[in-house]
N, C-alpha and C positions, 0 to 999 in steps of 0.2 A: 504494500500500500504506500503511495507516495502524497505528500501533502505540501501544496504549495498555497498556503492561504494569503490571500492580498493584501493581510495588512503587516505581512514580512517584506512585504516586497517595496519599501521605501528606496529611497535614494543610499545605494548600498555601500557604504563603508569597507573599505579593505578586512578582509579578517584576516587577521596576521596570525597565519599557523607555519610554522616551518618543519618540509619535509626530513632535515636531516636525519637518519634516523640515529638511536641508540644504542641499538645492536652491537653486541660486539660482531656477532657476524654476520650483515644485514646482505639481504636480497635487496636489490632495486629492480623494481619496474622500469622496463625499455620506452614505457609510452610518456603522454605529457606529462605529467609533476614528476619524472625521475626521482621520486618520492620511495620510502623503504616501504616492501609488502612483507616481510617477516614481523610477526607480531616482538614489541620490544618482551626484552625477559624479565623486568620489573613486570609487565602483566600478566607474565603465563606465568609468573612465580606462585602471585596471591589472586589469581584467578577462582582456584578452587573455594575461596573463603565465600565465593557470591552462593547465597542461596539456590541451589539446585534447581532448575525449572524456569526461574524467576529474571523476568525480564530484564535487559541491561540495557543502557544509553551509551551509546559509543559517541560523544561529542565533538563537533571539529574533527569530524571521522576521516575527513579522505578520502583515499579508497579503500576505507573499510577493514584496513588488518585486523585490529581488534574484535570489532565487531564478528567476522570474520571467523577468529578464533573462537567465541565466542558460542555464534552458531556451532561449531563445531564438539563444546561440550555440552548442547542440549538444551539453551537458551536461547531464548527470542528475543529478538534484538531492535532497538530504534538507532537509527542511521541519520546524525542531525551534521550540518554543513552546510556552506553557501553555495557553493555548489556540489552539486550530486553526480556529475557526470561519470564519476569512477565506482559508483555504486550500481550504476542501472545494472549490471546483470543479475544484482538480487531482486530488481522490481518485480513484483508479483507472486512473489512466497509470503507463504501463509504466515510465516512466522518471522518475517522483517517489515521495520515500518520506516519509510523514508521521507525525511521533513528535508525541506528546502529552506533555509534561514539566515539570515543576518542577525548575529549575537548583538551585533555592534550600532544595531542600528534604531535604539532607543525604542522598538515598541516590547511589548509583552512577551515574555518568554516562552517558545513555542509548547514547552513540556510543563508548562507551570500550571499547578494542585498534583500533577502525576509524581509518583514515587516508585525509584526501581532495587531492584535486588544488586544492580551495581552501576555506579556510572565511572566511564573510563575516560579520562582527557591526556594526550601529549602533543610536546609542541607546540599548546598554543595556551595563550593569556589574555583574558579578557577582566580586568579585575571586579568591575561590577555586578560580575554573574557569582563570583567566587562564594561568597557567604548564601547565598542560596541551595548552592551542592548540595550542601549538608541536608536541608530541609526535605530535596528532591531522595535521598537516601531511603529505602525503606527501614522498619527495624529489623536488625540482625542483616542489613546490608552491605554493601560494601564500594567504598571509594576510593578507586588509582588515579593517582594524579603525578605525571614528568614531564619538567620541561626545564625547561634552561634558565641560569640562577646568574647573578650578578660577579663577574667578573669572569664570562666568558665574552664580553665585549673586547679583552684580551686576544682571543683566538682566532673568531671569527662569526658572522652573525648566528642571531641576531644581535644588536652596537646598543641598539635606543633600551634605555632603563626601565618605560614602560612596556618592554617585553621580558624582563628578566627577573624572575624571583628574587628578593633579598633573604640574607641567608634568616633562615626560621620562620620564610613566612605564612609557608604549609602548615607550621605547626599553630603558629597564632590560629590563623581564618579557620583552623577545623579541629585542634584539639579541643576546644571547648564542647562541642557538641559531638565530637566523635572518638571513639577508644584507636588512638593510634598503635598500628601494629608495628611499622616500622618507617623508618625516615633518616632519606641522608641528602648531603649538599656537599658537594668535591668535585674535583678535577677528576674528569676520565678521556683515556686515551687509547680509541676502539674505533680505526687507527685515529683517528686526529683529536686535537685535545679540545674539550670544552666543557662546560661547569654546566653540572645539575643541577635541577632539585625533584626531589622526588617521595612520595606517600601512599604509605594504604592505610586506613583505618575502615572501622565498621563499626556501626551502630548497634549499641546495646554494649553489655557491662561484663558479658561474658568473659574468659578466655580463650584466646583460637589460638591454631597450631602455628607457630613463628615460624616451620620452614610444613609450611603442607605440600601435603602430594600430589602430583599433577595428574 
């Protein structure tokens, strides 16, 4: 199912997601975003902590690695991005749902009152969506979140500071309302060098398995 509703479609704002990927040893795609299709391994790590069955948001998806993977353990999955063109070959599965959106472009958030069993974001930073995450989160769900952290404008992009995490800042915007599982910010060099930042936490008070099984 695809959903392009009119009042996303404003005068659209760049959405600054960058395909570099994380990988240490990533596939790229030959077609347009030369974008990585190997799911990163921060998400197939704590993947299994997402409720069984239970829907995920692959966010600022691309072409859909996550989501992707995703499918692949048994969840149905919402497919959100400004553009969708790297997604159509899942249009019309029963169990993918694909939004057409501009994060950036100050109307209402296309998945907002919905909660899922995990939402996945990398690569991309939108900071006024951030503190909602949490809300969209079911309970006993689950939240990965990597992207590039301050002082990889060192390396190479992305430069500008409103794309770049400051170190802790994963842990500020969602340890309050979410049980952080695990969380780092450092230099890596998988080959080339540049600085993360990176989270899983999940909702509810439980304890989960710090290295679960794929």
């Amino acid at each position: 199912m695809i959903q392009n509703p009119r009042e996303y479609k404003g005068a659209f704002r760049r959405m600054t997601r960058y395909e570099g990927g994380m990988n240490s040893e990533p596939t790229y795609d030959k077609g347009r975003h030369l974008g990585p299709t190997t799911p990163s391994p921060w998400v197939t790590r704590f993947a299994p902590l997402a409720p069984a069955g239970g829907a995920v948001l692959d966010l600022a998806c691309g072409g859909g690695r996550h989501g992707r993977h995703f499918l692949g353990r048994g969840h149905p999955v919402v497919l959100l991005d400004r553009d969708i063109s790297d997604v159509q070959d899942l249009a019309g599965r029963a169990d993918v749902e694909i939004i057409e959106a501009d994060l950036e472009s100050g109307s209402a958030l296309p998945f907002a009152g919905r909660q899922f069993a995990a939402i996945v974001v990398t690569n991309y930073l939108w900071r006024p969506i951030l503190p909602l995450l949490a809300d969209a989160v079911a309970e006993g769900g689950l939240l990965i979140y990597e992207t590039f952290g301050l002082g990889n404008e060192d390396y190479s992009r992305p430069r500008n500071p409103d794309h770049l995490l400051r170190p802790g800042e994963l842990l500020e915007t969602f340890g309050k309302n979410l049980q952080v599982v695990a969380y780092e910010h450092g230099l890596r060099r998988d080959p080339k060098p540049r600085v993360i930042q990176r989270i899983a936490a999940v909702k509810g008070g439980a304890p989960v398995p710090i290295e679960p099984e794929s």
